[in-house]
C-alpha positions in Angstrom: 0.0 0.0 0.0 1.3 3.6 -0.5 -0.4 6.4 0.8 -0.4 10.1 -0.2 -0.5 13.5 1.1 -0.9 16.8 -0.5 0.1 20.0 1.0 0.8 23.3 -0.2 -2.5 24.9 -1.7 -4.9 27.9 -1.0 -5.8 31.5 -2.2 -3.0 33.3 -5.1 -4.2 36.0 -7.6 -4.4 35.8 -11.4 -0.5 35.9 -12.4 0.8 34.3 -9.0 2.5 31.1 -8.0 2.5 28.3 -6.1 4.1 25.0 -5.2 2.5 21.6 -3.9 4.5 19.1 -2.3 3.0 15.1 -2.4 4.8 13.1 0.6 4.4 9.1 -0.3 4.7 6.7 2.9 4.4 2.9 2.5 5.9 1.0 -0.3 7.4 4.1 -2.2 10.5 1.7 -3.5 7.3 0.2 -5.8 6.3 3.6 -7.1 6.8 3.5 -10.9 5.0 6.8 -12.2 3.3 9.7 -9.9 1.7 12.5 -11.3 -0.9 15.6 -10.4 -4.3 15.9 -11.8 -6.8 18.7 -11.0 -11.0 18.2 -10.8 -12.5 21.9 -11.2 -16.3 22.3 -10.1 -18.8 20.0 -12.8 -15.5 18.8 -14.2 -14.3 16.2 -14.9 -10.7 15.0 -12.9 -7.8 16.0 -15.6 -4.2 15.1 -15.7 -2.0 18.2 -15.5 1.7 16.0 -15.1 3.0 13.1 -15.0 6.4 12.0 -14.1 8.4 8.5 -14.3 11.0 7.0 -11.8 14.0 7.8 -14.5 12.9 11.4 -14.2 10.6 11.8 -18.1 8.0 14.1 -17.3 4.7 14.6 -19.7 2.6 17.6 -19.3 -0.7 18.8 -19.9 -1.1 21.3 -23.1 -3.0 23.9 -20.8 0.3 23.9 -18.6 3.2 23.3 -20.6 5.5 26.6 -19.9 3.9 27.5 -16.8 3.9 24.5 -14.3 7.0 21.9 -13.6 7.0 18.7 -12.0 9.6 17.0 -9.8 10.2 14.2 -7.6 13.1 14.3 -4.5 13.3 9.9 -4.4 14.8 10.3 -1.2 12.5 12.6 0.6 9.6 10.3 -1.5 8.2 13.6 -2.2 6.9 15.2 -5.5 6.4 18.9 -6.7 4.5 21.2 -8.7 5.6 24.3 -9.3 3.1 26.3 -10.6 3.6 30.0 -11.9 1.8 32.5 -14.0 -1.5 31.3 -12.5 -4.6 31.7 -14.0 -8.4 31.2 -13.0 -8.7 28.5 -15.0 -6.5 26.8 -12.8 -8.7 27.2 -10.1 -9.3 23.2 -8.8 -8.9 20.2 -5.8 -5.3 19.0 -7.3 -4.8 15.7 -6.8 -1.7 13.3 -6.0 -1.7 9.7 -7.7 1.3 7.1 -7.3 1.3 4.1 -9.6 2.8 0.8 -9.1 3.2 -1.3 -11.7 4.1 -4.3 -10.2 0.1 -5.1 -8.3 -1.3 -2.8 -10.6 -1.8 0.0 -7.8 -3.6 3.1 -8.4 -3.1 5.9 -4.9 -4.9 9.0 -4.4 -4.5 11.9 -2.1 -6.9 13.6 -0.1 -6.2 16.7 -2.3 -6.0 20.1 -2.1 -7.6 23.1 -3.2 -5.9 25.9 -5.3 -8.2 29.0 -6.0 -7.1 31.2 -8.4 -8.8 35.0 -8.2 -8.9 37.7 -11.1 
């Protein structure tokens, strides 16, 4: 089992930044691929990034240029760093750690990023 936490959300105005931080506890050595994805209200739950154990990374079109992922191994934590923020990006952001090898699919509890004009 792996579980997630999410941490680092709240209130920024239009052209702001923030970072979240994901902290994985359990069996992290099995992680194989986390990533971030974002529900906004009477949406559907999106993938914003993705990033694999080597380090390859795959973004969303609607971020690419503005948000970065990353991944400290040894702190079994993952980033987002996310500048030039817009309303759109208003959402509960989501954590998710994959593990290949039973097929494991981990969620955060999320957190909520408003973004105001």
């Amino acid at each position: 089992q792996v579980q997630l936490v999410e941490s680092g959300g709240g209130l920024v105005q239009a052209g702001g930044s923030l970072r979240l931080s994901c902290t994985a506890s359990g069996s992290t050595t099995a992680i194989a691929v986390m990533g971030w994805y974002r529900q906004a209200p009477g949406k559907e739950r999106e993938l914003v990034a993705v990033i694999g154990n080597g380090g390859s990374t795959n973004y969303a079109d609607s971020v690419k240029g503005r948000f970065a992922i990353s991944r400290d191994n040894a702190k079994n934590t993952m980033y987002l760093q996310m500048n030039s923020l817009t309303p759109e990006d208003t959402a509960v952001y989501y954590c998710n750690a994959r593990v290949v090898l039973w097929n494991g699919n981990y969620w955060g509890q999320g957190t909520q990023v408003t973004v105001s004009s």
